[in-house]
LOZA-200552 format. One line per 4 residues: number of its first residue (from 1); their letters; for each residue y negated, x, z of N, C-alpha, C. Coordinates in pm, whole numbers, always signed. Layout:
% residues N
NUM) a) Y,X,Z,Y,X,Z,Y,X,Z | ...;
END
This chain:
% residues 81
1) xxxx) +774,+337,-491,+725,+282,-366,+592,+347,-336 | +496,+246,-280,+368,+360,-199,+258,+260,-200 | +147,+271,-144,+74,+180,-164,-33,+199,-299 | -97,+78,-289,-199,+5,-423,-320,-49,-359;
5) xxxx) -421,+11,-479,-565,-61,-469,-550,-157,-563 | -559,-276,-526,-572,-404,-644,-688,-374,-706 | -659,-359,-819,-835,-395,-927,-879,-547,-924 | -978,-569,-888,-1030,-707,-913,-1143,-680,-1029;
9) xxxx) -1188,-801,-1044,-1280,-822,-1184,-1404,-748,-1195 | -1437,-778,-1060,-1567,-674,-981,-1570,-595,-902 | -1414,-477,-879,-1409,-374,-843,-1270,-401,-741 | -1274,-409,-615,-1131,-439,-589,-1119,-508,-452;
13) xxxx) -985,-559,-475,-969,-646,-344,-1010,-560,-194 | -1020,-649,-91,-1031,-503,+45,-933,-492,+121 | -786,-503,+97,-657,-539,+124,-619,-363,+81 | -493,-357,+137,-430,-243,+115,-284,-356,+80;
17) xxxx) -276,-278,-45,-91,-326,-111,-11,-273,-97 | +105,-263,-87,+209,-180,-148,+313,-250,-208 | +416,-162,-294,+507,-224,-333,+625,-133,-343 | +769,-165,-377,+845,-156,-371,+999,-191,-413;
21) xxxx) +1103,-117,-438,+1174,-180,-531,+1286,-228,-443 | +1352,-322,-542,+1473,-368,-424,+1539,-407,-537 | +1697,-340,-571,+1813,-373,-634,+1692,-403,-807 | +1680,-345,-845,+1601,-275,-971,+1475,-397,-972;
25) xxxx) +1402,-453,-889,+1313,-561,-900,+1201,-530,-818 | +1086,-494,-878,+947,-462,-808,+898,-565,-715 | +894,-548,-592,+860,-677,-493,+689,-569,-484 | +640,-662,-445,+478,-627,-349,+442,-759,-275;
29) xxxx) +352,-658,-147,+347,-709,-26,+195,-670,+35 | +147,-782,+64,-13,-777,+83,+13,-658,+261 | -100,-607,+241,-50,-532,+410,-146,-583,+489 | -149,-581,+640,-253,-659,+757,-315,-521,+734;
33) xxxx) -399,-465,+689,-479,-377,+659,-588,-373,+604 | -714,-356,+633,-849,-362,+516,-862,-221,+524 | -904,-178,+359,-959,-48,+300,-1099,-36,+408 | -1101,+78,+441,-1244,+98,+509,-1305,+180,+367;
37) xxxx) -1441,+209,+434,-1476,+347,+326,-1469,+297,+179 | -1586,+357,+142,-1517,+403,-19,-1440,+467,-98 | -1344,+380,-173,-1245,+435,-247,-1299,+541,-336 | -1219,+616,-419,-1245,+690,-516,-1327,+630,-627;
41) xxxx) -1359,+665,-686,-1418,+559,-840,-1319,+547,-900 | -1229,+602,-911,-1103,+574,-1005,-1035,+460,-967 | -1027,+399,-819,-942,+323,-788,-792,+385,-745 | -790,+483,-808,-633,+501,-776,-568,+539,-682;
45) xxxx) -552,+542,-589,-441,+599,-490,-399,+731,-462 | -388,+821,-637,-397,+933,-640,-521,+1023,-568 | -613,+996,-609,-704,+1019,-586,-790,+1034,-439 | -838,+1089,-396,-897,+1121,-259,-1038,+1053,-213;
49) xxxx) -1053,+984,-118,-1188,+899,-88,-1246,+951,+36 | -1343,+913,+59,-1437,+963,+186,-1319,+992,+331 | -1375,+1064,+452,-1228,+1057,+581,-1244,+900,+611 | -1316,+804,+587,-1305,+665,+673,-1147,+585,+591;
53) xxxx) -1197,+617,+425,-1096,+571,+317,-1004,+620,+364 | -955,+723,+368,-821,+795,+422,-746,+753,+549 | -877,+762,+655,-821,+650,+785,-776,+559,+773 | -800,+424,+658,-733,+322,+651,-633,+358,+627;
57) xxxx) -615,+446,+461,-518,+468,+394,-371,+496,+483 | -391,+598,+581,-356,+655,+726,-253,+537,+800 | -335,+437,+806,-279,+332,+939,-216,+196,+810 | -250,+203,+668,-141,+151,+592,-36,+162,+581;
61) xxxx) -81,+327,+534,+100,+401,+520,+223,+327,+611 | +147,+356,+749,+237,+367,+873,+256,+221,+891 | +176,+91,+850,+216,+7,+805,+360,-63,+772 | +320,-22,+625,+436,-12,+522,+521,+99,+540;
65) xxxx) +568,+198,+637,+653,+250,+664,+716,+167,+776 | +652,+74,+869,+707,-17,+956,+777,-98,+859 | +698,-191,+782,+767,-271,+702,+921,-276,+664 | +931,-165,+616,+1008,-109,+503,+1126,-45,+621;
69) xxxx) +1087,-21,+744,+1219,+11,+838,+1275,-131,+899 | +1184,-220,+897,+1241,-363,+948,+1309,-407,+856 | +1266,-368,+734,+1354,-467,+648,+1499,-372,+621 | +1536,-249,+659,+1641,-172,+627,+1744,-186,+761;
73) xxxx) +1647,-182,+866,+1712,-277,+1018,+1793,-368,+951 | +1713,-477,+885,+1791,-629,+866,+1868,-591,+747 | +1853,-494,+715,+1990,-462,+562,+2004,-593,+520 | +1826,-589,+472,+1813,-745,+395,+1780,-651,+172;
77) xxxx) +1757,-540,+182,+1695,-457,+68,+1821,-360,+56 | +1792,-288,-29,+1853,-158,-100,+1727,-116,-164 | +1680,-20,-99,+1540,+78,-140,+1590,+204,-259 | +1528,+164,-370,+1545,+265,-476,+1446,+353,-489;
81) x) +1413,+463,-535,+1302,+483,-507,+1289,+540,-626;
END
């Protein structure tokens, strides 16, 4: 589980992703979130980006930590992790 920078052809979408498993099957889920800032050059997630990048990163998380409690509310998933 956690979020994703999509790679696009010419560097990357401006969406924040995440994904997640449910009963052994990788779901992903676009988030109401745009990346601020510049990402890392790597793209990866691992990796650490300017404080604006992180601010998004910040109000994704908490996002997809909403997400992911609504859907355990509706004991519609089984979260593996």
């Amino acid at each position: 589980m956690g979020l994703r920078i999509k790679k696009y052809k010419d560097g990357y979408r401006p969406q924040w992703y995440a994904y997640y498993d449910d009963n052994n099957q990788r779901k992903e889920i676009r988030l109401d979130e745009r990346i601020s800032g510049p990402p890392p050059p790597s793209l990866s997630v691992k990796d650490r980006g300017d404080a604006e990048f992180e601010r998004s990163r910040d109000r994704a998380q908490i996002k997809f930590d909403k997400f992911l409690d609504d859907l355990l509310l509706q004991d519609t998933i089984t979260i593996q992790s």
